[in-house]
PyMOL Python script that loads the backbone (N, CA, C, O; Angstrom):
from pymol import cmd

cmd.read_pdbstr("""\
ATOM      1  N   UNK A   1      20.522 -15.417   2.882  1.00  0.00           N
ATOM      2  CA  UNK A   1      19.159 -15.504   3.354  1.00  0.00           C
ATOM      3  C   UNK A   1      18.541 -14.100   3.345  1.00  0.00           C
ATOM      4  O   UNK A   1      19.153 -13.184   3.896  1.00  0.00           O
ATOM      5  N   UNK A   2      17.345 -13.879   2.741  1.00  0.00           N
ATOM      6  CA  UNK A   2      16.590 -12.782   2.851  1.00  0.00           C
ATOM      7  C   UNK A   2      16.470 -12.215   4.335  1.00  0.00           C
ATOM      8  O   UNK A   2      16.506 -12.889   5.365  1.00  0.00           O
ATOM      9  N   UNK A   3      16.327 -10.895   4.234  1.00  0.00           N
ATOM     10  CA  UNK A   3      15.891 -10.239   5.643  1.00  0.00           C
ATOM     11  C   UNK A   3      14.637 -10.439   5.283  1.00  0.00           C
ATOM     12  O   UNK A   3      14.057 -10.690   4.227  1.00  0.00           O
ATOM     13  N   UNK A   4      14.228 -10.211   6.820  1.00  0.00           N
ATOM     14  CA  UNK A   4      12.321 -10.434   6.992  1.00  0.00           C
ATOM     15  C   UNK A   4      12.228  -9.100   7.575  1.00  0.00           C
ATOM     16  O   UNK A   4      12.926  -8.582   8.447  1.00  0.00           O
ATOM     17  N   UNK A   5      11.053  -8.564   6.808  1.00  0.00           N
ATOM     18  CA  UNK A   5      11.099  -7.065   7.104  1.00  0.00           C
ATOM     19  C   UNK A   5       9.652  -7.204   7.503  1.00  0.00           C
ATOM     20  O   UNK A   5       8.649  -7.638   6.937  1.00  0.00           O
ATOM     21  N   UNK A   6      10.003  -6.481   9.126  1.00  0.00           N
ATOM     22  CA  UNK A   6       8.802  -5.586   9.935  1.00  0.00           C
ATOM     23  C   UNK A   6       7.209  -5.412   9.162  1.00  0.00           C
ATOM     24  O   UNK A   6       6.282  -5.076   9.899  1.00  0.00           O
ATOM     25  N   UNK A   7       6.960  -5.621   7.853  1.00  0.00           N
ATOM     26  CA  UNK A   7       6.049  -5.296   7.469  1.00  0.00           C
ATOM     27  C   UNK A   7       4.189  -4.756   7.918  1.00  0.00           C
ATOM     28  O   UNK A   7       3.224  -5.378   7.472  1.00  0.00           O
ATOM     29  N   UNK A   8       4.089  -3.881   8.579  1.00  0.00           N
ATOM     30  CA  UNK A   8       2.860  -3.923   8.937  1.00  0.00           C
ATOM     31  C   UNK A   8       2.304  -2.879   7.975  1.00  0.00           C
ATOM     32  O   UNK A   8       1.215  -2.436   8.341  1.00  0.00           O
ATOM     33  N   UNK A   9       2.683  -2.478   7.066  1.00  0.00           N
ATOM     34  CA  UNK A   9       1.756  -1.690   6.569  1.00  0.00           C
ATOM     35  C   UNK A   9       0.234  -2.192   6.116  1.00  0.00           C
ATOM     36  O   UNK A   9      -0.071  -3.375   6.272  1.00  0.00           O
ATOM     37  N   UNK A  10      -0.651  -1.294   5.582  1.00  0.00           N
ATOM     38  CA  UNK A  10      -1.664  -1.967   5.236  1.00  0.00           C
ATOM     39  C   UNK A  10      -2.337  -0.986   3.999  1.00  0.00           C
ATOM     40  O   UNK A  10      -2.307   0.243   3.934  1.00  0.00           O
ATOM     41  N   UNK A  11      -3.041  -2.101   2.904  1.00  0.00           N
ATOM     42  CA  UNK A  11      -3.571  -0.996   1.900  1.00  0.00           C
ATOM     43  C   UNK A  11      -5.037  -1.195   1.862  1.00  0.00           C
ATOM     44  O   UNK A  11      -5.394  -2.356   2.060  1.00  0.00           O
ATOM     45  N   UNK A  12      -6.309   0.009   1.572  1.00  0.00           N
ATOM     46  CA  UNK A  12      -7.246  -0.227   1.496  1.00  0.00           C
ATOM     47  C   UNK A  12      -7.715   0.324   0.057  1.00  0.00           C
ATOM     48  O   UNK A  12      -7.430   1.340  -0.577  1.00  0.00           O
ATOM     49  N   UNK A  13      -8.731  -1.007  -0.242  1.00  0.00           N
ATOM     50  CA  UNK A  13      -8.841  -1.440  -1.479  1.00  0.00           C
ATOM     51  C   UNK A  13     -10.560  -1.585  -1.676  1.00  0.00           C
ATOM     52  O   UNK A  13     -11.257  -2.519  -1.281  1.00  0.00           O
ATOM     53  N   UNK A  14     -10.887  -0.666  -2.227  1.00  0.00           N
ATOM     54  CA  UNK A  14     -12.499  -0.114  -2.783  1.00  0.00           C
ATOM     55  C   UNK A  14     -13.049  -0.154  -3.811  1.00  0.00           C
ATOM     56  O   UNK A  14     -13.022   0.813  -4.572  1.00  0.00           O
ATOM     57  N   UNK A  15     -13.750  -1.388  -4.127  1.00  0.00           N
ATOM     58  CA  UNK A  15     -14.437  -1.963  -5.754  1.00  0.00           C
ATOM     59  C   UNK A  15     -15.674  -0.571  -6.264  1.00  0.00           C
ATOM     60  O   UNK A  15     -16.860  -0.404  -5.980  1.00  0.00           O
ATOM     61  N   UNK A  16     -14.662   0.259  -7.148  1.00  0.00           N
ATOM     62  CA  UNK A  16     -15.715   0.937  -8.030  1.00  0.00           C
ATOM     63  C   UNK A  16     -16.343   0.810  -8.943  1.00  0.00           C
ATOM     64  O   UNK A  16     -17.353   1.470  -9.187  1.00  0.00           O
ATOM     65  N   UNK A  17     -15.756  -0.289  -9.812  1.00  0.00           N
ATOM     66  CA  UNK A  17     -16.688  -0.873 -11.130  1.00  0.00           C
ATOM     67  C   UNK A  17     -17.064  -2.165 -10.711  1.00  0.00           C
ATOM     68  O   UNK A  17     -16.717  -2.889  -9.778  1.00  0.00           O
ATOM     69  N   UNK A  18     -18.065  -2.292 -11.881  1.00  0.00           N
ATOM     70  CA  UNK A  18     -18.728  -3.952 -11.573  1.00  0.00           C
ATOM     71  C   UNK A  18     -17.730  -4.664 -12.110  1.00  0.00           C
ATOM     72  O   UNK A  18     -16.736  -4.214 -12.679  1.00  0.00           O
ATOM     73  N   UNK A  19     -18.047  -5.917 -11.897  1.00  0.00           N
ATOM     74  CA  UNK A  19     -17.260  -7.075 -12.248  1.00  0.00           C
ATOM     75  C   UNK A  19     -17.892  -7.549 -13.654  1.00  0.00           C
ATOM     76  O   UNK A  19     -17.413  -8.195 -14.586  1.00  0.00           O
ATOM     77  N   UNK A  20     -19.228  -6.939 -13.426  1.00  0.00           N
ATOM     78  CA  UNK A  20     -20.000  -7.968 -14.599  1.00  0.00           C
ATOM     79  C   UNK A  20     -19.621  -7.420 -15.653  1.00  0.00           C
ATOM     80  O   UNK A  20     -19.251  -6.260 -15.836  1.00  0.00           O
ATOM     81  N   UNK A  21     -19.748  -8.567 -16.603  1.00  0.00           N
ATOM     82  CA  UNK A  21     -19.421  -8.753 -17.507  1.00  0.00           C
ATOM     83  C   UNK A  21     -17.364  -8.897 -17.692  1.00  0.00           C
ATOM     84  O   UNK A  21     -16.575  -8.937 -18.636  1.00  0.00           O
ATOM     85  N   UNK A  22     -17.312  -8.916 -16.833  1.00  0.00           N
ATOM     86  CA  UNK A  22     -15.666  -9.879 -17.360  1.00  0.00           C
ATOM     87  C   UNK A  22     -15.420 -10.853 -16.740  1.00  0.00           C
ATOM     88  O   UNK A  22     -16.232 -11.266 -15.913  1.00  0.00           O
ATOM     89  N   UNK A  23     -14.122 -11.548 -16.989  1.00  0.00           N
ATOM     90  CA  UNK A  23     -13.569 -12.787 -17.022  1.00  0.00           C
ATOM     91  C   UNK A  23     -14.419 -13.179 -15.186  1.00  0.00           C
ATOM     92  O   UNK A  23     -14.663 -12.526 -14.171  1.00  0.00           O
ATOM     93  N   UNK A  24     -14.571 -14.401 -15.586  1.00  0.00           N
ATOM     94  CA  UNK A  24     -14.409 -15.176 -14.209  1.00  0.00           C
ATOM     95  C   UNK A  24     -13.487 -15.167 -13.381  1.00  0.00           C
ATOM     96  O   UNK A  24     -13.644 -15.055 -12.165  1.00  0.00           O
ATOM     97  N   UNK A  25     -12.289 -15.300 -14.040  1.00  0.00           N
ATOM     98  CA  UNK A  25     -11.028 -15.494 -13.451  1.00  0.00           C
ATOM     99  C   UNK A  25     -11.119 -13.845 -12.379  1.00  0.00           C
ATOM    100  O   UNK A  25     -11.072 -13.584 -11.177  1.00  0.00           O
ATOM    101  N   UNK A  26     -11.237 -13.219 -13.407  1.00  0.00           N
ATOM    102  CA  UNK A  26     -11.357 -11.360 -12.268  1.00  0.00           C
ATOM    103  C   UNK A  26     -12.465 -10.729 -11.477  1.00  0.00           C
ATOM    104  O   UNK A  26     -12.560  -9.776 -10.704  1.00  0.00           O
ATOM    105  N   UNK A  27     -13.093 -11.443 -11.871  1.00  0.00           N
ATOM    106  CA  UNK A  27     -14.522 -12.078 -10.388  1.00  0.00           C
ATOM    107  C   UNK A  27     -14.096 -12.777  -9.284  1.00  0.00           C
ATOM    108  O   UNK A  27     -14.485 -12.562  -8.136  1.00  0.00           O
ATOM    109  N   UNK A  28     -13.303 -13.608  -9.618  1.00  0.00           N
ATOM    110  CA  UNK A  28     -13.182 -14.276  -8.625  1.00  0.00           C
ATOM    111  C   UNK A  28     -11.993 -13.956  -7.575  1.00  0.00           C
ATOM    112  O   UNK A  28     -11.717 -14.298  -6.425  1.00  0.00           O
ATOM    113  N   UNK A  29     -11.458 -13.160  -8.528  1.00  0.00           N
ATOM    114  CA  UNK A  29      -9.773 -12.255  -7.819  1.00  0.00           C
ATOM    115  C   UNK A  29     -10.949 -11.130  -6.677  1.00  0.00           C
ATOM    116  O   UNK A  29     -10.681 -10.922  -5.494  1.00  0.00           O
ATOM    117  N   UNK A  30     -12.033 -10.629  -7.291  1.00  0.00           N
ATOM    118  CA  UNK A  30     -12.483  -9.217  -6.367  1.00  0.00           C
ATOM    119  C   UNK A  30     -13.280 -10.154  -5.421  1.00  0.00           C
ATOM    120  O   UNK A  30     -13.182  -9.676  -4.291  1.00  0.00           O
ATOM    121  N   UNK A  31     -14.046 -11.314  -5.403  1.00  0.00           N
ATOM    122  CA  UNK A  31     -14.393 -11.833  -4.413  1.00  0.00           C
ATOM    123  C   UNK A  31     -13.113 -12.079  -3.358  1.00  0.00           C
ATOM    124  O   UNK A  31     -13.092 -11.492  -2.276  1.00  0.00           O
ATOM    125  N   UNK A  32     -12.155 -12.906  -3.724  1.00  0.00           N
ATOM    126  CA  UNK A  32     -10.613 -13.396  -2.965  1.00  0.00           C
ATOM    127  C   UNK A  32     -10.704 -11.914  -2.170  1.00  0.00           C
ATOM    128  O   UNK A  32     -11.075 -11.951  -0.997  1.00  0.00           O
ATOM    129  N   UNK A  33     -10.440 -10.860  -2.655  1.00  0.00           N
ATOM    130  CA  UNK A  33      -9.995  -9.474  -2.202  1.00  0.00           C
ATOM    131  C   UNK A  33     -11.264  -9.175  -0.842  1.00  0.00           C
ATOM    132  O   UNK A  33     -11.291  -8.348   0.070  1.00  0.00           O
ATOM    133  N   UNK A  34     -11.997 -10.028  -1.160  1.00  0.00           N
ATOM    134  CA  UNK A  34     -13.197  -9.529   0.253  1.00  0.00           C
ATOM    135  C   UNK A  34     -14.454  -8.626  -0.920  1.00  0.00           C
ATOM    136  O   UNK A  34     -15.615  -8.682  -0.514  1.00  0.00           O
ATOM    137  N   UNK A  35     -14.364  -8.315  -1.466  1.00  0.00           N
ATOM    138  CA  UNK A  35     -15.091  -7.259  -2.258  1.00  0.00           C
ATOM    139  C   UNK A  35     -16.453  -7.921  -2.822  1.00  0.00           C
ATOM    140  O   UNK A  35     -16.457  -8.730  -3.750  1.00  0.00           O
ATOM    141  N   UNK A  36     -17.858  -7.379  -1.998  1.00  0.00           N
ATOM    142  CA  UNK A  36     -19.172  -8.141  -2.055  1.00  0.00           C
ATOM    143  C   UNK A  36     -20.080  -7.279  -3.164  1.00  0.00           C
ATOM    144  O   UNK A  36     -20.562  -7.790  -4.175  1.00  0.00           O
ATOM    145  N   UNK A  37     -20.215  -5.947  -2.805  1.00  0.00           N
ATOM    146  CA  UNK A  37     -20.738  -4.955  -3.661  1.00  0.00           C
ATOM    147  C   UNK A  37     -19.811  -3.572  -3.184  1.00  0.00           C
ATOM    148  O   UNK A  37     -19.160  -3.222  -2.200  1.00  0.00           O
ATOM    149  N   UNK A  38     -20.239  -2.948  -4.720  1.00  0.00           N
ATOM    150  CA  UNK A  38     -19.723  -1.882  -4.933  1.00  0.00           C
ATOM    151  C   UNK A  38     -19.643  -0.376  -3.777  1.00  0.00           C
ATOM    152  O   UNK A  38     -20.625   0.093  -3.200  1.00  0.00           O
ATOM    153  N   UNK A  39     -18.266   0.131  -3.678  1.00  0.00           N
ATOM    154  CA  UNK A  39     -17.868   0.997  -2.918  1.00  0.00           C
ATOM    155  C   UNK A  39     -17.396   0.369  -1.578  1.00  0.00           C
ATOM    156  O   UNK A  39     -16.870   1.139  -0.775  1.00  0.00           O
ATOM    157  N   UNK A  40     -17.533  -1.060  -1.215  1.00  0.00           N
ATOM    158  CA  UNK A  40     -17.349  -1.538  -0.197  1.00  0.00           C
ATOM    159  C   UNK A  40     -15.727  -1.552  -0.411  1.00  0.00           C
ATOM    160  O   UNK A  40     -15.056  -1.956  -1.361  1.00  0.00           O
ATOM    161  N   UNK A  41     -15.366  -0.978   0.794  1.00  0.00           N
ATOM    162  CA  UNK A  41     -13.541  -1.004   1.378  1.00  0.00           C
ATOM    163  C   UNK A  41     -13.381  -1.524   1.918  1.00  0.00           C
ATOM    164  O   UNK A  41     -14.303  -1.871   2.657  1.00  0.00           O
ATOM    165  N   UNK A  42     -11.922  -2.156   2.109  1.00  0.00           N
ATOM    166  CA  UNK A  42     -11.401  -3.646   2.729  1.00  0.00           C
ATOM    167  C   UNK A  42     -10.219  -3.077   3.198  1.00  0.00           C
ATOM    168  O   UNK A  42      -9.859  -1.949   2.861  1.00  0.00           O
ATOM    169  N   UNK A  43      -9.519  -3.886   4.051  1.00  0.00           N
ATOM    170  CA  UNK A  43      -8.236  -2.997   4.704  1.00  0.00           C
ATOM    171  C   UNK A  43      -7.476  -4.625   4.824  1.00  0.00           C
ATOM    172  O   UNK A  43      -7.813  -5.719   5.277  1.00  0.00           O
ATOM    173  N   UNK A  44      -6.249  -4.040   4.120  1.00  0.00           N
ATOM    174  CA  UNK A  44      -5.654  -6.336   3.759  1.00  0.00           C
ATOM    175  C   UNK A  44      -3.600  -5.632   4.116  1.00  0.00           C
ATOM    176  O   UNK A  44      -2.883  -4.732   3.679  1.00  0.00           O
ATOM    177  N   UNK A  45      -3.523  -6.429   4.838  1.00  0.00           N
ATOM    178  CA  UNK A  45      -1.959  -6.585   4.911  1.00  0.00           C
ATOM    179  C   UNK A  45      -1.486  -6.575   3.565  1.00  0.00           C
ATOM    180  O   UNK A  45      -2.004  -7.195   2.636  1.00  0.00           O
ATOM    181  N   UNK A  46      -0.141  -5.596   3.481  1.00  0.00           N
ATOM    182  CA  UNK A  46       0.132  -5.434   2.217  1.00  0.00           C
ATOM    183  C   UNK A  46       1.356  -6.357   2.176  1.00  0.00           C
ATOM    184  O   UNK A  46       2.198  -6.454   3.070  1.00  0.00           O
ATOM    185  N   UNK A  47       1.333  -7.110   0.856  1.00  0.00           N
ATOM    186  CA  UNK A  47       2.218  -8.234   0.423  1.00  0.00           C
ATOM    187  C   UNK A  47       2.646  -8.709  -1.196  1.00  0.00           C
ATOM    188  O   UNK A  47       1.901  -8.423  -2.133  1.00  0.00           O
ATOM    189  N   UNK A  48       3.489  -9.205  -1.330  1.00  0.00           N
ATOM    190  CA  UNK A  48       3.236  -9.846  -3.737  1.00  0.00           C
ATOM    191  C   UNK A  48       2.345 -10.364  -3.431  1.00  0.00           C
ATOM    192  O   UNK A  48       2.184 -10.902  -4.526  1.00  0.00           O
ATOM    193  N   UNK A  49       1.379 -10.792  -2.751  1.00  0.00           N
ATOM    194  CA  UNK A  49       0.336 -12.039  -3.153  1.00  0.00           C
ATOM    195  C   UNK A  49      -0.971 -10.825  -3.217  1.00  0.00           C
ATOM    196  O   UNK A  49      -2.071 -11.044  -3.726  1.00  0.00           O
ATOM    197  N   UNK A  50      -0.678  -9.920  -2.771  1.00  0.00           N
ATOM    198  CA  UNK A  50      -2.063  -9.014  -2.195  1.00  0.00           C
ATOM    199  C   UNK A  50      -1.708  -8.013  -4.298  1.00  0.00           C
ATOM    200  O   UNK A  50      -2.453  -8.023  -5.278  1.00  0.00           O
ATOM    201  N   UNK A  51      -0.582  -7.481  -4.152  1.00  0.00           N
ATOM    202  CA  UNK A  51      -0.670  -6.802  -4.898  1.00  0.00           C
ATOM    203  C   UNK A  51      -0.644  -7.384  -6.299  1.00  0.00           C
ATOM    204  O   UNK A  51      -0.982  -6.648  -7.226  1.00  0.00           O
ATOM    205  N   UNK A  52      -0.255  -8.700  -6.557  1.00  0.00           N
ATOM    206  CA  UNK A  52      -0.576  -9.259  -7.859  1.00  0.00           C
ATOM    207  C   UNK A  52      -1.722  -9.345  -8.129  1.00  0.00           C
ATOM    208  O   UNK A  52      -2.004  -9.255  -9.324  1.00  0.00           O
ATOM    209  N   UNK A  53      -2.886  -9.561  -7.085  1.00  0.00           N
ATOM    210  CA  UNK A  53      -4.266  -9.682  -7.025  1.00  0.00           C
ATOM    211  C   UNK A  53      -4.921  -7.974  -7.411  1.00  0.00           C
ATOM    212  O   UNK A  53      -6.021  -7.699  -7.890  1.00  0.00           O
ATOM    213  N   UNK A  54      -4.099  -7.282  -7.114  1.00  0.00           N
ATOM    214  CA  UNK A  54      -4.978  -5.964  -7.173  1.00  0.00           C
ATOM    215  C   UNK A  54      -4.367  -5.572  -9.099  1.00  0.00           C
ATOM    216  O   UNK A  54      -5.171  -5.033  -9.860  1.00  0.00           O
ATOM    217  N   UNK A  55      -3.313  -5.843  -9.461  1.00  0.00           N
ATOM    218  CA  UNK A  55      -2.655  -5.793 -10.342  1.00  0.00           C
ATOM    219  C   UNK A  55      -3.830  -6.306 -11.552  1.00  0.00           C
ATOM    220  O   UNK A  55      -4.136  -5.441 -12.373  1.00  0.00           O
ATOM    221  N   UNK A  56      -4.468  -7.630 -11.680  1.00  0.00           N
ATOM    222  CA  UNK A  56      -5.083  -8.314 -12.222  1.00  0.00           C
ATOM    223  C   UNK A  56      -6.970  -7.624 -12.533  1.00  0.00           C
ATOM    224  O   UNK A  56      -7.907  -7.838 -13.302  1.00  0.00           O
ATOM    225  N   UNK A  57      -6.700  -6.915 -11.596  1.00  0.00           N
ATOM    226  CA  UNK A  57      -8.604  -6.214 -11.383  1.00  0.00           C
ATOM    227  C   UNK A  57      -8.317  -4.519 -11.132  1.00  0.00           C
ATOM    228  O   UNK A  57      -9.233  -3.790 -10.750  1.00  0.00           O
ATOM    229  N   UNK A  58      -6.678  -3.904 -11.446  1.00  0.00           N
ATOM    230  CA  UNK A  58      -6.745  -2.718 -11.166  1.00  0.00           C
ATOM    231  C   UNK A  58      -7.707  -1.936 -11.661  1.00  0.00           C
ATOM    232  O   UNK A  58      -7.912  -0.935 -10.973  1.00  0.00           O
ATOM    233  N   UNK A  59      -8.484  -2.066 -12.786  1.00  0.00           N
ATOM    234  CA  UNK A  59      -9.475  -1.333 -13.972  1.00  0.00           C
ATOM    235  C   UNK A  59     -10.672  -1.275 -12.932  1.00  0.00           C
ATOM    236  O   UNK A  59     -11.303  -0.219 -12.977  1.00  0.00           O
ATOM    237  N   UNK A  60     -11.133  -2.271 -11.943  1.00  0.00           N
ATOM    238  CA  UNK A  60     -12.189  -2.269 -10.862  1.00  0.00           C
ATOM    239  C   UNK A  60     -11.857  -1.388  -9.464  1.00  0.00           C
ATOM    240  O   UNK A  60     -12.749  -0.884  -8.780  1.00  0.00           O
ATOM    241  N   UNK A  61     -10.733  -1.311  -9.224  1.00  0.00           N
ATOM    242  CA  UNK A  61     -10.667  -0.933  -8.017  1.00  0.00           C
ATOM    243  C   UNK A  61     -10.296   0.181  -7.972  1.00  0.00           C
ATOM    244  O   UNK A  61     -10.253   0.890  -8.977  1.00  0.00           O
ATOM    245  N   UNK A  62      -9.783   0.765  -6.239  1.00  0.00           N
ATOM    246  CA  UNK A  62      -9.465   1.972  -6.034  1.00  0.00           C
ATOM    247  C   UNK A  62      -8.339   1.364  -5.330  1.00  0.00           C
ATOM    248  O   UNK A  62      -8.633   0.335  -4.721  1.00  0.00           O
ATOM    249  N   UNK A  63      -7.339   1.677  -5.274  1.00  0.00           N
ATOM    250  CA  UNK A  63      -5.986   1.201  -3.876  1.00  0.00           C
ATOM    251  C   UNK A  63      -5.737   2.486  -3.206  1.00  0.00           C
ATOM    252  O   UNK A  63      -5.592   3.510  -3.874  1.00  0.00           O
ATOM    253  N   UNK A  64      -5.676   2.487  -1.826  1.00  0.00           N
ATOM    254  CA  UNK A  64      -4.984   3.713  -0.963  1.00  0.00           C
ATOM    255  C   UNK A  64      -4.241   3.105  -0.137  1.00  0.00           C
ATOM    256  O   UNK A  64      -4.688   2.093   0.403  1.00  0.00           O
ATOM    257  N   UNK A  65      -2.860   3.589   0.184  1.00  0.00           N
ATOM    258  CA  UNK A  65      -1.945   2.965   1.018  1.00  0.00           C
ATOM    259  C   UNK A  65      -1.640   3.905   2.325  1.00  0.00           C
ATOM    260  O   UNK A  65      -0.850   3.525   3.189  1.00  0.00           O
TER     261      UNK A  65
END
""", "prot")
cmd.dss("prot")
cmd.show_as("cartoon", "prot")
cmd.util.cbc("prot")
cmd.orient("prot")
């Protein structure tokens, strides 16, 4: 059985490029992420589900951990 690890870290995640003009699919990942307009920072429990999402729109964002 896996250990369950303490996890509280947290990463904050700041949309510098537009979305427009690409996929829907990566619009709709920076909306999921909280991200409304540009330069706006979000602060999200860090997790695989958080970072596959940032993985997919890294070319838009900023990550700081």
């Amino acid at each position: 059985m896996p250990k369950k690890e303490n996890n509280n870290k947290t990463v904050l995640v700041t949309l510098v490029r537009s979305p427009i003009g690409y996929t829907k699919d990566q619009k709709a990942t920076v909306l999921a992420l909280g991200l409304r307009r540009m330069h706006q920072t979000v602060e999200h429990k860090d997790s695989p589900a958080l970072r596959g999402m940032i993985r997919k729109v890294i070319h838009l964002v900023q990550v700081e951990e």
